[in-house]
N, C-alpha and C positions, 0 to 999 in steps of 0.2 A: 119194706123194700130195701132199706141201709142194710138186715140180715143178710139178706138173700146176694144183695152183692158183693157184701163183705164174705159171705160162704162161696160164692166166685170165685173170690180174689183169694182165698185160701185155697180151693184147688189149684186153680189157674197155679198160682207157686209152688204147691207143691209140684203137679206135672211139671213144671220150669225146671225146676230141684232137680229132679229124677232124671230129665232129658239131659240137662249137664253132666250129670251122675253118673251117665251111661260111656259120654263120651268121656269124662275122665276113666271110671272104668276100662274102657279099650284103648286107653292110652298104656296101661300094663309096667307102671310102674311100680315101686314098691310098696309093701302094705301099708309103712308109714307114711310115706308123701299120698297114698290115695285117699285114704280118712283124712288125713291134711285139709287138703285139699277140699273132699266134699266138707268137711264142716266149715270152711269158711263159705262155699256154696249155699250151706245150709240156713247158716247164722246170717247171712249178710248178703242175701238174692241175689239184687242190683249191682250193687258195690262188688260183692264176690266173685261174681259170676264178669262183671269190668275186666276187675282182674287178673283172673285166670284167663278172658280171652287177651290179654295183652302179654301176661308171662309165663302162662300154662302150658300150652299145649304143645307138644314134642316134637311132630312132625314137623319137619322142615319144609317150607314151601319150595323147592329149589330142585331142579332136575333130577333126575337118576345118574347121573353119568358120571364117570371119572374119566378122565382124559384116556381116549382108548389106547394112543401111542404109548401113554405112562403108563397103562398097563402093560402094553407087549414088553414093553422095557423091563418092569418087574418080574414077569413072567421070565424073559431069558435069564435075567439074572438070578431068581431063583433055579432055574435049571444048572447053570453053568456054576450054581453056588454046589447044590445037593451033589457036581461031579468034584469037585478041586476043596471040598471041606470037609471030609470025612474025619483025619487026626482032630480038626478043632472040633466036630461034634462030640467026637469020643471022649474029649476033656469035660466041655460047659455046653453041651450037647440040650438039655432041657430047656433052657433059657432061652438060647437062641429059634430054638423049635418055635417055642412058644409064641417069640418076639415078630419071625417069621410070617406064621400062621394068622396070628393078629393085626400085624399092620402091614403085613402083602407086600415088608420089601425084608430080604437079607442079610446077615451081617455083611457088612464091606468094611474095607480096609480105609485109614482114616489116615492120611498123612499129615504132618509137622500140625498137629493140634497142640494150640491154646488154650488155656485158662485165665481167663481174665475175671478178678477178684472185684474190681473198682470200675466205675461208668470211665474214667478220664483214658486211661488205656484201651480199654474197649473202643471209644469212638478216636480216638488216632489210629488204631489198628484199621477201624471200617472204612475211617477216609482215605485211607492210603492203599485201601482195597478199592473202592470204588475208583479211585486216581489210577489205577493200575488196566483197569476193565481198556477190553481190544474189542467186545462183541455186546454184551450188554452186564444187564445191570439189573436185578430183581429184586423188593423187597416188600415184605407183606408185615406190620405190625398193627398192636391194639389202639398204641398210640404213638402218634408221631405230632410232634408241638412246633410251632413256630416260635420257642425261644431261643436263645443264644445257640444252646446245643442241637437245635432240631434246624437251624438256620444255617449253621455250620457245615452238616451233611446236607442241606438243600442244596448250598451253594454248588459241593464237588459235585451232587446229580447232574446241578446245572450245566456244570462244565464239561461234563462228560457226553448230553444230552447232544449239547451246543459243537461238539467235536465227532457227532453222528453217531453214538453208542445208544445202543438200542435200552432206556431207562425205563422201568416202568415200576410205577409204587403202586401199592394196595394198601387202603389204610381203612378197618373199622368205621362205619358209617356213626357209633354212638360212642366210641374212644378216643377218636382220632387228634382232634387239638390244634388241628389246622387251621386257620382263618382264610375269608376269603380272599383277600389281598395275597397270602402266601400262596394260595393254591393257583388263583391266577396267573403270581409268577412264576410257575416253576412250569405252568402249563405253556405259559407262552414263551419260554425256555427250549420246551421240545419232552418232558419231562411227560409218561403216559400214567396220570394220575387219577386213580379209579378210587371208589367208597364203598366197600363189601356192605351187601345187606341192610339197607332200609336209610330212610332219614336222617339226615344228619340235626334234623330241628328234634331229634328223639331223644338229644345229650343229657338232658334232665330225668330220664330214669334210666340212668347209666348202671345202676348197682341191679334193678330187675328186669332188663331189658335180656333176653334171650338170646340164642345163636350166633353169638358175637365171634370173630375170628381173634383170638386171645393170642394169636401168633407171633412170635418175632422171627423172620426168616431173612437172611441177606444170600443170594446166590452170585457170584461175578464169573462170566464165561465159561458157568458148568463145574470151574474148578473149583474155586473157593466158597467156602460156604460158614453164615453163621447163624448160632439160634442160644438160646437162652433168655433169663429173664426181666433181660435190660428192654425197655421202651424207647423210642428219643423224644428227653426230657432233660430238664436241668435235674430233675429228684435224682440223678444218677452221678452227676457230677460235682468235687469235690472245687473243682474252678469256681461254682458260680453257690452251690451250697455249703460250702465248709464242713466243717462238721457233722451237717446235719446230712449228709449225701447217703442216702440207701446204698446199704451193704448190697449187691448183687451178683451173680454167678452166672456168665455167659461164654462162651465156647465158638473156637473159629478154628476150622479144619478143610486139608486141600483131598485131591484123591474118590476114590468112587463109592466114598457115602454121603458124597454131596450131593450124588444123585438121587436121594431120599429128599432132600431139601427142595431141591426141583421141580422132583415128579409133584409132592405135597403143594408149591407154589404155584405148581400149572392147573389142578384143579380148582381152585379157590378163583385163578384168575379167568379161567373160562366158564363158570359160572357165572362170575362178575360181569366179564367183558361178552361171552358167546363168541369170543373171538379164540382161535385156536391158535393163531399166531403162523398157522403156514405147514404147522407140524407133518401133515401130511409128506409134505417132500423129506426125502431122506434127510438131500443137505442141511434142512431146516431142524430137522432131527439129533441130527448129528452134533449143530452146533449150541443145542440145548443139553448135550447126553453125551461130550466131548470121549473119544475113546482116552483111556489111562494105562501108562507103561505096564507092561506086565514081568515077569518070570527077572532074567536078569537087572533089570534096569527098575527094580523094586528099590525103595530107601535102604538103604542097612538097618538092620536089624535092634543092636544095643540102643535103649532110647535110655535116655537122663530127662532129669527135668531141673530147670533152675530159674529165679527170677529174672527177670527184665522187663523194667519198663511197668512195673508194677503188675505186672500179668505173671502168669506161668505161664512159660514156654517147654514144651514139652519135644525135642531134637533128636534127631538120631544121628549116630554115629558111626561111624565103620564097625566090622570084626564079627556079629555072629550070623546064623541063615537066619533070614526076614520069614523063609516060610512057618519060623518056630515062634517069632516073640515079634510080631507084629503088629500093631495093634489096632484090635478088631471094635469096629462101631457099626451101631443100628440104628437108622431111625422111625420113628413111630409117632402114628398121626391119629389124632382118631377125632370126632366130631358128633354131631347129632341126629345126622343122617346116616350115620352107620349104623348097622344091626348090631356089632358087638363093639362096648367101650373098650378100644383095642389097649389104652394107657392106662384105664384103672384094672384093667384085667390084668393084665402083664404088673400093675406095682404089686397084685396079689400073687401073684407065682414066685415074684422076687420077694417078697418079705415072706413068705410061707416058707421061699430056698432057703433062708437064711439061719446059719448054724454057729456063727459066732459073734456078729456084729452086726447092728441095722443102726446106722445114722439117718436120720429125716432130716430135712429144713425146707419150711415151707413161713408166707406170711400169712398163709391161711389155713389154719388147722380144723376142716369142718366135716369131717370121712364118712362116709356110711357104716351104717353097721356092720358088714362085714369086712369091710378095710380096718375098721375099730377091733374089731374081735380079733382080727390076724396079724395086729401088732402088738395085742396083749397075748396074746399064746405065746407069741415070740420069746416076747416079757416070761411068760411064765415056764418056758421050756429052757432058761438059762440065756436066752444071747444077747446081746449087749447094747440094748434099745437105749438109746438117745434120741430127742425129738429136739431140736429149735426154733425157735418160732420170737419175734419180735416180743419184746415189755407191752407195745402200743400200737397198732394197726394203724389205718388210714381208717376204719368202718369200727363204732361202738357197736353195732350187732353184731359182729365177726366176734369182737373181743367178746362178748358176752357168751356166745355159744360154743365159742372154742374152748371156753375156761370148764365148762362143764364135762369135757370129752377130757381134760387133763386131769381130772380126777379119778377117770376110770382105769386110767393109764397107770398112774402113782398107785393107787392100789396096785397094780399088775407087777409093779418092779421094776418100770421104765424111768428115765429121769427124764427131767423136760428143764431146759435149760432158755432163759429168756435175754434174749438181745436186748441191751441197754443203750448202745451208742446214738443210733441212729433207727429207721425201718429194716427191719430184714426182710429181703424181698426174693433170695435164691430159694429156688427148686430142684435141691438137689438131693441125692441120695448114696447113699456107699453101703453095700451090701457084701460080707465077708469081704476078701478079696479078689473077688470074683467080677464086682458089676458095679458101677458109677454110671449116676442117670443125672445129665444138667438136661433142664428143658423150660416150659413157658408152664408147666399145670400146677397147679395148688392142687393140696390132698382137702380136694372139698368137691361136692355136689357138681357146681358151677362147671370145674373146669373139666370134669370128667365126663358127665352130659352135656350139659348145655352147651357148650362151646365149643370152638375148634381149637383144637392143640396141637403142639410138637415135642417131643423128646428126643433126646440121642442115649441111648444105651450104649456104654463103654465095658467092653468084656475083660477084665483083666487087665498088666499094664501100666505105666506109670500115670496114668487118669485115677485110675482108682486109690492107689498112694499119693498123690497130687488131692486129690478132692479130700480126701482124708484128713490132711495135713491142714488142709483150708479151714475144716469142719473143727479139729481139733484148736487151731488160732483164735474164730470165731467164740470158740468157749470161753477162752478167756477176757474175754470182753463181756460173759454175760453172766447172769445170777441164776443160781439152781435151784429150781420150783420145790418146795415139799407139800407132803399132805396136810390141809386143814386139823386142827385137834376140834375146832368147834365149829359150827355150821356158820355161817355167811348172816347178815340181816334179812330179814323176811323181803325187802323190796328189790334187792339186789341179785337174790336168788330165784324171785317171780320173774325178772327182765330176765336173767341166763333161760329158763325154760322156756318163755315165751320164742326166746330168739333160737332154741333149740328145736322149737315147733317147727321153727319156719326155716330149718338148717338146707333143706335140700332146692331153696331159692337162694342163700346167700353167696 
């Protein structure tokens, strides 16, 4: 009898097996993450099979919809783009195609953009953005804390809240860093404060937890807009960490590519909320999707860039036509409910563009194989691959499977260059001089699939020399990787591979 149902219980698992096998199967991922995958099924029924229903499965549970107004909007605007863009196609014409076609909005035109290098300028800048708001007030990040720094910007919500400006946060349901005392006051403030996607009691498998909105987005009255890879946290500020304050790269811009930031912010929020906000009425429309001057009453042209305030500021000034040397930005969003990863597709176009320089910085170096192969080509076709990336992460599995992808690179002829000060935590890139990308994604699995993300693509322009400039400072602060002459100890290089297995969850 113990045979007979012990030969059960080996079917019975193996169909178990099979039936999971199937549905990872049609999930049509890649061939590495799907053998992945079934062999921890394989090896570990119960346990594996846990697992993979908690951080496997790709579909997103969450509507079909994209905000349909956000689309009309996108829609004109790509219309009214393909009539009034023609000389700029004809210059960086592929790019923009690409960027376009992938994330359903336009290049637009980016007025008095910043760069801010440091968290401490970055949140005076935002508070004094939010202090400014006439109509509302948007923000969607991964995390937002109630310490000093996060208490700070609670406050000016408050105030702004409390003085009838329409405030509304969106914060990561497994990122987030709120407590409930804070959350309560900002709500009885007047403060419309939402939790994207799932439990907040889920904070404890924050590193495999799925579909997270990885977002930092501020929007104020349509005009002003910010994104990049600052959180609010003290890890960002130099006030309350000293020294130890993460290196970060974040971006604040007025004008009509902040209605990229928007459109991106309305979806996330009406999923969340089911609340559409009213959009339906024009005026409601309008006052999300603010018209912007056009034709004469454009910036001038000449732009300079110079410090202040520990940011770049990036100015225009009188004397040439704006319609020549304008400077043009894209943003791009892409998530897990999309059919195509609109951000990792587009960094492949851009590093395949690239014919004399590709700077990377990221705090997570964990790329696909094909992101992998098309920055060693690069490497091997002569251009001028630099990679940076932090000495020491927040995650020892990050650092262990990142080190193994820096060897394939070093071979290729790229240099990778490690931040010693502090975390390097920008997501940035500079490609010839053609293209500057600040945004929220790491060149890893995570943020390319799994999550929700945002970029700004910068076409040319003092962004592109600005971020350069940044890229080139940051070097000197960190140490240049070379290649191994002898292999690593046997346990040190079993934990790289292990954490290599598992690269397309971290």
């Amino acid at each position: 009898m113990s045979l007979s149902w012990g030969f059960v219980l080996v079917v019975a698992q193996i169909v178990w097996v099979a039936v999971i096998a199937g549905f990872i199967l049609l999930e049509r991922r890649s061939p590495t993450a799907t053998l992945a995958w079934i062999t921890v099924v394989a090896a570990l029924p119960l346990v594996g099979v846990g697992i993979y229903l908690l951080v496997g499965p790709r579909r997103l549970l969450r509507k079909k919809l994209r905000l349909s107004l956000a689309r009309d909007r996108i829609a004109r605007l790509l219309s009214e783009w393909k009539r009034a863009s023609g000389d700029l196609l004809s210059v960086r014409g592929q790019l923009m195609r690409a960027g376009a076609q992938l994330g359903r909005l336009p290049p637009e035109e980016a007025r008095d953009v910043r760069l801010f290098l440091d968290g401490d300028a970055c949140y005076d800048a935002l508070v004094a953005a939010i202090l400014s708001a006439r109509h509302h007030v948007h923000l969607e990040y991964f995390i937002f804390r109630d310490d000093p720094t996060g208490m700070r910007i609670a406050e000016a919500l408050m105030e702004r809240a409390k003085a009838g400006i329409e405030v509304r946060l969106l914060v990561d349901a497994v990122g987030e860093g709120l407590g409930r005392s804070a959350t309560r006051t900002m709500r009885q403030a007047g403060v419309d404060l939402r939790f994207f996607n799932g439990a907040r009691s889920l904070r404890l498998w924050r590193r495999l937890m799925n579909f997270r909105t990885h977002r930092k987005i501020v929007v104020i009255d349509g005009h002003c807009g910010f994104t990049g890879g600052m959180n609010v946290t003290d890890d960002h500020s130099a006030h309350t960490n000293g020294k130890a304050a993460w290196r970060d790269t974040h971006v604040q811009m007025t004008g009509p590519a902040v209605h990229g930031l928007q459109a991106t912010f309305l979806e996330n929020w009406v999923f969340t909320t089911g609340d559409d906000l009213g959009c339906t009425r024009a005026d409601r429309f309008a006052s999300f999707f603010p018209p912007t001057p056009t034709g004469s009453e454009l910036p001038a042209a000449t732009v300079l860039g110079h410090e202040q305030d520990n940011g770049v500021h990036i100015s225009a000034t009188e004397g040439s036509n704006p319609a020549t040397y304008q400077q043009v930005a894209q943003i791009l969003a892409s998530g897990p409910d999309d059919d195509v990863y609109a951000i990792e597709a587009f960094y492949f176009a851009a590093i395949t563009s690239a014919h004399e320089r590709l700077w990377l910085t990221t705090p997570y170096f964990v790329p696909g194989e094909a992101l992998l192969a098309a920055i060693a080509s690069a490497a091997h076709r002569g251009v001028d691959v630099r990679l940076l990336v932090p000495n020491k992460t927040d995650s020892t599995w990050v650092d262990a499977a990142s080190r193994t992808y820096h060897d394939e690179l070093l071979a290729a002829g790229a240099q990778i260059y490690l931040y010693e000060p502090s975390m390097m935590h920008a997501k940035t890139a500079v490609i010839d001089d053609t293209l500057a990308i600040v945004g929220t994604a790491n060149l890893d699995n995570r943020s390319f699939r799994l999550n929700f993300e945002v970029v700004a693509a910068f076409y040319g322009g003092p962004c592109v020399a600005e971020l350069a400039r940044a890229f080139e400072i940051d070097l000197t602060h960190a140490k240049r990787q070379h290649r191994r002459e002898s292999k690593s100890p046997f346990v040190p290089r079993f934990v790289a591979s292990v954490a290599r297995l598992l690269a397309p969850q971290l």
